[in-house]
C-alpha positions as CSV (number, residue, x, y, z in Angstrom):
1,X,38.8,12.1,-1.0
2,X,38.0,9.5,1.8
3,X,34.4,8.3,2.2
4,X,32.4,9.5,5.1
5,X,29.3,8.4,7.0
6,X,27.3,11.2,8.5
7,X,27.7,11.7,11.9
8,X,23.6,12.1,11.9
9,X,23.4,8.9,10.4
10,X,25.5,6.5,12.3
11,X,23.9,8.1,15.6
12,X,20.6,6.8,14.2
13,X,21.9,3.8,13.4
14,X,23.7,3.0,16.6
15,X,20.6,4.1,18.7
16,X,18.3,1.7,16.2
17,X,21.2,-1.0,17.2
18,X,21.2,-0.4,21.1
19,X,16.7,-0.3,20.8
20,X,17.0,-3.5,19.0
21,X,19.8,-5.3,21.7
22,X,16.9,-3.8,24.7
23,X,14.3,-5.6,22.7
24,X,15.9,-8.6,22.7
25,X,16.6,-8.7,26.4
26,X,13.2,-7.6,27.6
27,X,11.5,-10.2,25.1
28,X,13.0,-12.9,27.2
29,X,12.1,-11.4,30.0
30,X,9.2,-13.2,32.0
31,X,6.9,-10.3,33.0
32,X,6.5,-9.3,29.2
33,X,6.2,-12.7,28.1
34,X,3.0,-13.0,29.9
35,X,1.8,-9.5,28.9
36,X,0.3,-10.5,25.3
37,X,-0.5,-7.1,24.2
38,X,3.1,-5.8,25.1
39,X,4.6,-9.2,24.2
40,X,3.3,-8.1,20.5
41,X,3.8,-4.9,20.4
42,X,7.5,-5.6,21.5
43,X,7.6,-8.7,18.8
44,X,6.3,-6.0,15.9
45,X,9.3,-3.6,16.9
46,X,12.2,-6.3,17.2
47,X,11.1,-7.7,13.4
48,X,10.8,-3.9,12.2
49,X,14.2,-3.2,13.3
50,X,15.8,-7.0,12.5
51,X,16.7,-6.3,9.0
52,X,18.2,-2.9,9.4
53,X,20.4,-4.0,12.1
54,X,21.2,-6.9,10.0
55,X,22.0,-4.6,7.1
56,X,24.1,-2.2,9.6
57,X,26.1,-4.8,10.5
58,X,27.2,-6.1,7.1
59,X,27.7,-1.9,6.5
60,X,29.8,-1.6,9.2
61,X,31.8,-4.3,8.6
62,X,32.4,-3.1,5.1
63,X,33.2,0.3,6.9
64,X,36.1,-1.0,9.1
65,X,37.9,-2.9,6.1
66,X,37.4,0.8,4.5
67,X,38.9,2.4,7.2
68,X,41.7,0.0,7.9
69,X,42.8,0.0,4.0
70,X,42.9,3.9,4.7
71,X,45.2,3.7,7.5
72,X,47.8,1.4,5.7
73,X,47.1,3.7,2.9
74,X,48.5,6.6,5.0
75,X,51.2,4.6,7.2
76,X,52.8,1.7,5.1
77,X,55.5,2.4,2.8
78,X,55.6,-1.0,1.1
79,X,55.3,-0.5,-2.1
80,X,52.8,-3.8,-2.7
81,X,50.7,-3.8,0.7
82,X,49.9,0.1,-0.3
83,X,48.8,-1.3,-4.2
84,X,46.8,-3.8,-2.0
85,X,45.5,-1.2,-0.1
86,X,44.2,1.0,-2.9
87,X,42.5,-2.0,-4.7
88,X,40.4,-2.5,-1.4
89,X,39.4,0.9,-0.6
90,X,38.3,1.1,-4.9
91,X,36.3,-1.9,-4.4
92,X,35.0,-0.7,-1.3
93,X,34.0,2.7,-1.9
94,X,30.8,1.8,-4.2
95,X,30.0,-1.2,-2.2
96,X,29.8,1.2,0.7
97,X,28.0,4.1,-0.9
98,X,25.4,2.0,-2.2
99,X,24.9,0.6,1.5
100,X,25.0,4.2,2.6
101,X,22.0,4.8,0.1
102,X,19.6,1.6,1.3
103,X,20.6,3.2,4.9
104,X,18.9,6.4,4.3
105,X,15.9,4.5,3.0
106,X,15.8,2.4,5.6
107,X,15.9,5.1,8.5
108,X,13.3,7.1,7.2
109,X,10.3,7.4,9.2
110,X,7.5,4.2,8.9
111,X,4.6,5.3,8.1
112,X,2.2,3.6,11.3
113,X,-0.5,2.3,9.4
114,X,1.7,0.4,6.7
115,X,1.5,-3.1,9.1
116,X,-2.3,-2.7,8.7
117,X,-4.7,-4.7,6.5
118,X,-6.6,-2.7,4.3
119,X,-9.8,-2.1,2.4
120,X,-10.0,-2.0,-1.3
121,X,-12.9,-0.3,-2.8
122,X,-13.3,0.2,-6.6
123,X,-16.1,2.1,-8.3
124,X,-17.1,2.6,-12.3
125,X,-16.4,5.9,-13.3
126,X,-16.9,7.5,-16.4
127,X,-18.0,5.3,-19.2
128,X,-21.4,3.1,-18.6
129,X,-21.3,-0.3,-18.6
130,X,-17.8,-0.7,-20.1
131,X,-16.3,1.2,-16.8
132,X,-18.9,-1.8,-14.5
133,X,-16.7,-4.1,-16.8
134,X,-13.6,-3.1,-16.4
135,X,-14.5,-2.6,-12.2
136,X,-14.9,-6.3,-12.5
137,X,-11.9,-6.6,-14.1
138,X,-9.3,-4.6,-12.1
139,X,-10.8,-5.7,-8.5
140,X,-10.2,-9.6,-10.1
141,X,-6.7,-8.6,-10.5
142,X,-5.8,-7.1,-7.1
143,X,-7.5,-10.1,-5.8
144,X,-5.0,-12.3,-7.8
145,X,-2.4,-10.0,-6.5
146,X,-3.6,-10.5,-3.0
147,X,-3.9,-14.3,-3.3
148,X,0.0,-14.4,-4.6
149,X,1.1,-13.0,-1.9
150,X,-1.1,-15.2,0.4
151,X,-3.1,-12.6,2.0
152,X,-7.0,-13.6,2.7
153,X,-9.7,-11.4,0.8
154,X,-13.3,-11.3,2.0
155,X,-15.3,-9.3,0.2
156,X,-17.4,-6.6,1.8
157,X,-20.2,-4.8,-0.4
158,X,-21.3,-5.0,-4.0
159,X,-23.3,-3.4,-6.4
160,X,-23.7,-5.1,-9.7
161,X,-24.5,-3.8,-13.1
162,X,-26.7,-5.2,-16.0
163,X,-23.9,-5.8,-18.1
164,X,-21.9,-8.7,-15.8
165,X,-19.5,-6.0,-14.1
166,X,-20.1,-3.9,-10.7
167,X,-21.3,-0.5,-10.1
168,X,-18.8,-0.6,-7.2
169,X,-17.3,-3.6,-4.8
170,X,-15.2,-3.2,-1.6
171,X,-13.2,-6.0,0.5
172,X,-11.0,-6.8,3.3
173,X,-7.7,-7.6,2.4
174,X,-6.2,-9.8,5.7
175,X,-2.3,-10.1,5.5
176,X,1.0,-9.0,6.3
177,X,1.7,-5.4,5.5
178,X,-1.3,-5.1,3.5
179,X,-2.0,-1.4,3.6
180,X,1.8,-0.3,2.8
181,X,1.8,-2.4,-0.6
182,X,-1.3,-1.1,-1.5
183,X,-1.3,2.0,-0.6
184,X,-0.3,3.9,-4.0
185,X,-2.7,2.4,-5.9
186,X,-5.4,4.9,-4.8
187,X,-6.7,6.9,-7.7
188,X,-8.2,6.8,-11.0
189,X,-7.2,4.4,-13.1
190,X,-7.9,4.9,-17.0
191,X,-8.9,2.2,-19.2
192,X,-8.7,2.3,-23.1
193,X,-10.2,-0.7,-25.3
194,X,-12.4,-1.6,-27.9
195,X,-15.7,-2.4,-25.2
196,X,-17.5,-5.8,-26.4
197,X,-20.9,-4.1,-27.2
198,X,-19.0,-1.8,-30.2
199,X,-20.1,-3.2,-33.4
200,X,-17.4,-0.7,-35.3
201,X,-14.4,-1.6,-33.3
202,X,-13.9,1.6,-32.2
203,X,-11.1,2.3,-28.9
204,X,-13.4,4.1,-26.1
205,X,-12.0,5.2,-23.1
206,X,-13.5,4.5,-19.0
207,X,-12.4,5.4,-16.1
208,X,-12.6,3.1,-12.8
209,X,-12.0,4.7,-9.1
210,X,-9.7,3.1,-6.4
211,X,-9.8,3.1,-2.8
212,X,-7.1,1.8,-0.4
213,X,-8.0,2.4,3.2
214,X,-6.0,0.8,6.4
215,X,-8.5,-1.0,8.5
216,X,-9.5,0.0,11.7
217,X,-10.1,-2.1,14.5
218,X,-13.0,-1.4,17.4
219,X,-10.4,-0.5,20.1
220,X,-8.6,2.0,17.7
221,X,-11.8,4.3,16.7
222,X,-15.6,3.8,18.5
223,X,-18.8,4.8,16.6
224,X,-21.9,5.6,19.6
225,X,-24.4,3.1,18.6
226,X,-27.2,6.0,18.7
227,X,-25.6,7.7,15.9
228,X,-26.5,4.4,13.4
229,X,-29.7,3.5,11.5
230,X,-29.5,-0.4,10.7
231,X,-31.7,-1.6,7.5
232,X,-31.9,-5.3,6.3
233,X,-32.8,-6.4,3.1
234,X,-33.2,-8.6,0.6
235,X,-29.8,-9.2,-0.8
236,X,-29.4,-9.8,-4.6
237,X,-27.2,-11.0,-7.1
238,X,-24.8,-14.1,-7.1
239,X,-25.7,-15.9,-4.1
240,X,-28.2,-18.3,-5.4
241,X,-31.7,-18.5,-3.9
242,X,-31.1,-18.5,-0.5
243,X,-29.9,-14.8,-0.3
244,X,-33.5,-13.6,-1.8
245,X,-35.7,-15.4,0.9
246,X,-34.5,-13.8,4.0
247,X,-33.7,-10.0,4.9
248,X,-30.3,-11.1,5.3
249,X,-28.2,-7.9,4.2
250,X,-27.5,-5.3,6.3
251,X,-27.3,-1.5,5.5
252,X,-25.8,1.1,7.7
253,X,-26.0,4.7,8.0
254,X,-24.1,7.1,10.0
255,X,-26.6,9.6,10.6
256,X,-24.2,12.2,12.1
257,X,-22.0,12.2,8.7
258,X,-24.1,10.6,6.4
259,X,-22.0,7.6,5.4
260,X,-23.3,5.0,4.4
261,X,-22.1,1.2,3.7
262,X,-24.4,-2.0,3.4
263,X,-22.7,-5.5,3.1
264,X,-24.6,-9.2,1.5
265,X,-21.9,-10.5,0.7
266,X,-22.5,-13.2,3.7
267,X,-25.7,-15.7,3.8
268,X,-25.6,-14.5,7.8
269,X,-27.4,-11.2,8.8
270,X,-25.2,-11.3,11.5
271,X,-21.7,-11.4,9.8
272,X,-23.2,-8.5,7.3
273,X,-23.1,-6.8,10.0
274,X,-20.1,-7.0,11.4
275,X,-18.6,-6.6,8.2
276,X,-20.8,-3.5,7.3
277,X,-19.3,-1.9,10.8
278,X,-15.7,-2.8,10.0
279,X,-16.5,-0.8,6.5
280,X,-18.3,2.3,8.2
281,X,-15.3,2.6,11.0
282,X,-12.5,2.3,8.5
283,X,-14.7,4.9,6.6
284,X,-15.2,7.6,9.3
285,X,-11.5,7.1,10.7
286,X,-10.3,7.4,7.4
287,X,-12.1,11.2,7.1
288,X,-11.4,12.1,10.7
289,X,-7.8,11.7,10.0
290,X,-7.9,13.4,6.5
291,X,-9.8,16.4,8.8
292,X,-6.9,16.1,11.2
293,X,-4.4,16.5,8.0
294,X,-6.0,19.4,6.8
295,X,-4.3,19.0,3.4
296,X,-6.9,19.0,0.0
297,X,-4.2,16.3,-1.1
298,X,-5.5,13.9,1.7
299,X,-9.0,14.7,1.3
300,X,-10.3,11.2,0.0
301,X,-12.3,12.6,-2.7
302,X,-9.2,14.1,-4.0
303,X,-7.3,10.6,-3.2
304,X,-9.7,9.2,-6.1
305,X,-11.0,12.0,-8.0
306,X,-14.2,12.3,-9.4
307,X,-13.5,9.6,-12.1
308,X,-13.0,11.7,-15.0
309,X,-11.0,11.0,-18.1
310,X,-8.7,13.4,-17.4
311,X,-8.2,12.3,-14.0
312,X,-6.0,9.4,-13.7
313,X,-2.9,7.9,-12.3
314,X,-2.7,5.2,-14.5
315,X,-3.7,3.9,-18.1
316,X,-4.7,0.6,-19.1
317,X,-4.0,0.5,-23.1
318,X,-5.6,-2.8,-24.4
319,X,-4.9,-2.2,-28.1
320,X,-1.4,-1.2,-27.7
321,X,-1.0,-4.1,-24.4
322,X,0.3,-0.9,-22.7
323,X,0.0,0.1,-18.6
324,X,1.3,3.3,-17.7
325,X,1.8,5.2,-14.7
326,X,1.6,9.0,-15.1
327,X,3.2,9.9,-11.3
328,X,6.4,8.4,-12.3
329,X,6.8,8.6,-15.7
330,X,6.6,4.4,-15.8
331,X,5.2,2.4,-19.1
332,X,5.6,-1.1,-19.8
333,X,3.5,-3.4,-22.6
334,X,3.0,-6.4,-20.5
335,X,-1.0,-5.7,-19.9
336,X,-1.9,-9.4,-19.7
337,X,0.3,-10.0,-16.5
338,X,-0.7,-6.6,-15.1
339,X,-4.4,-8.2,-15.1
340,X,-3.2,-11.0,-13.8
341,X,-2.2,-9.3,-10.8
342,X,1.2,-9.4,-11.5
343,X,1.8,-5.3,-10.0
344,X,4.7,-5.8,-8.1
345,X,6.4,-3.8,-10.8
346,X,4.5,-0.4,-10.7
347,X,4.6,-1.2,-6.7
348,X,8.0,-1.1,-6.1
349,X,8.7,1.7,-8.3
350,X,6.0,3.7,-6.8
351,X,7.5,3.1,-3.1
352,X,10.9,3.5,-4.2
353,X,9.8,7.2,-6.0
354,X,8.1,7.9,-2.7
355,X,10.5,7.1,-0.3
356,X,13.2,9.5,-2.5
357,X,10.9,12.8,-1.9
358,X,10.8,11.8,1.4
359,X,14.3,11.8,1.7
360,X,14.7,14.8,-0.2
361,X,12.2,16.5,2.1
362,X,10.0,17.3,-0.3
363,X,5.6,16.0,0.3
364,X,4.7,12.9,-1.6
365,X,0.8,14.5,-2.3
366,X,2.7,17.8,-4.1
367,X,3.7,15.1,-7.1
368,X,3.3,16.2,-10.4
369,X,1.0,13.7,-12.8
370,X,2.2,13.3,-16.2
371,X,0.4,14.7,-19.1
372,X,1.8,11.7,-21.1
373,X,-1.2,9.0,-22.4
């Protein structure tokens, strides 16, 4: 039985072809050159499209050859050219049905906040000061992850503990596409080793929360000024004397919600500040949108849990160098390069797993956590 495209499918895909050849032409065109803002949003579009139209082409291609070896198939009677023909349409056909898979992926709908930077925010759980530690630990890793992938990370608020590791840190993460490679590491994340204080050796077991919120920008989502109470401080910590002689941090509270964010991560009162408000609005847009949603799965205390051991969406298994994801059933034993920020594993897999409920029609936040350690 022959191959066929959906008729659904290739309409999509010639429609994404004819946006793509508009782009083009209105992108030279000089009116929109000298409108910036449409000039970019234009610019975002044509690069969004670029590599499915690139990948259409090449399927397309493939489809005509499939076609054509079809029609000899049906018309020649020479004995070799039909041979011929059938060994091009069997190498074809998996070629083309692969392509025909990476096509549905590709023409599902983009989630609008992928392209956006993002906050991180990661708070100790359960556990004392082994679950400040392992905070420590797992931000320095997504900042190694961030830095591998060039991205800038400035951090935002911290909260130390008396053991060396933080109560809770948040930063900005600055790159390209940010938001939609981080987006699935929300959650709690389990950790399971022997802690440095435990005379006996004994395994104990932590739990650290994650945050990953798409940064909002001022024109995107406006906070009235009278709704804020502005503190300064001291600031303390790392920072050496300087930050301890002048009321340079900066604490903000949203009296209408009750939010609250402070930021000393800066020796400037000023930059605090302006960090502090790029926290609180990511913070409040963030729950307005989860309001909008109406779905307990998008509520963000259900995005991290409470921090319980029993809530998690991945382990961290130092005796046995194990990581394991319990949304997708994923385990591997190389913990060391997972610290090291090497995630790009449990990323990909997690997007790929994602995208394939999508396709299937079924809701991502429905998925089912294994009960697996």
């Amino acid at each position: 039985m022959a191959l066929e495209v959906p008729l659904q499918m290739m309409n999509r895909l010639r429609e994404s072809e004819l946006r793509f050849a508009r782009i083009t032409e209105e992108l030279g065109q000089p009116i929109i050159i000298n409108d910036r803002k449409k000039f970019s949003e234009l610019s975002k579009e044509h690069a969004g499209l670029q590599p499915l139209v690139d990948f259409y082409k090449d399927f397309n291609k493939n489809y005509e050859a499939y076609k054509g070896a079809l029609e000899l198939l049906r018309t020649e009677k020479d004995a070799e050219i039909v041979s011929m023909a059938k060994s091009e349409i069997s190498e074809l056909e998996p070629i083309l049905q692969k392509q025909m898979d990476d096509l549905q992926f590709m023409l599902l709908p983009k989630d609008p906040r992928d392209e956006k930077n993002a906050v991180l925010e990661v708070r100790a759980g359960v556990g004392g000061d082994e679950a400040g530690l392992f905070c420590a630990d797992l931000y320095r890793a997504y900042v190694r992850f961030a830095e591998s992938k060039g991205w800038k990370v400035e951090p935002l608020g911290i909260a130390e503990n008396s053991a060396g590791g933080f109560k809770e840190i948040s930063a900005s993460i600055i790159g390209d596409s940010v938001f939609s490679q981080l987006k699935y590491e929300s959650g709690v994340h389990r950790v399971q080793r022997v802690p440095k204080t435990e005379a006996q050796g004994r395994v104990h077991t932590s739990t650290v929360t994650v945050a990953i919120l798409p940064e909002v920008e001022d024109i995107e989502f406006e906070i009235n000024p009278a709704d804020l109470k502005i503190d300064t401080f001291r600031a303390g910590g790392a920072g050496g004397q300087h930050v301890n002689k002048t009321d340079s941090a900066v604490r903000i509270t949203h009296m209408p919600t009750g939010e609250v964010v402070a930021c000393q991560a800066e020796r400037s009162q000023h930059k605090n500040k302006d960090k502090a408000m790029k926290l609180l609005r990511t913070r409040l847009y963030e729950k307005m949108r989860e309001d909008q949603m109406s779905k307990a799965a998008a509520d963000r205390k259900s995005q991290v849990g409470g921090g319980f051991r029993n809530e998690r969406i991945r382990t961290y298994n130092f005796p046995q160098g194990r990581v394991s994801d319990h949304r997708i059933g994923m385990t591997t034993y190389n913990i060391t390069d997972v610290m090291a920020g090497h995630f790009e594993g449990f990323i990909n897999a997690l997007d790929h797993h994602y995208q394939t409920l999508l396709l299937k029609g079924e809701d991502p936040s429905t998925v089912k956590i294994s009960d697996e350690d």
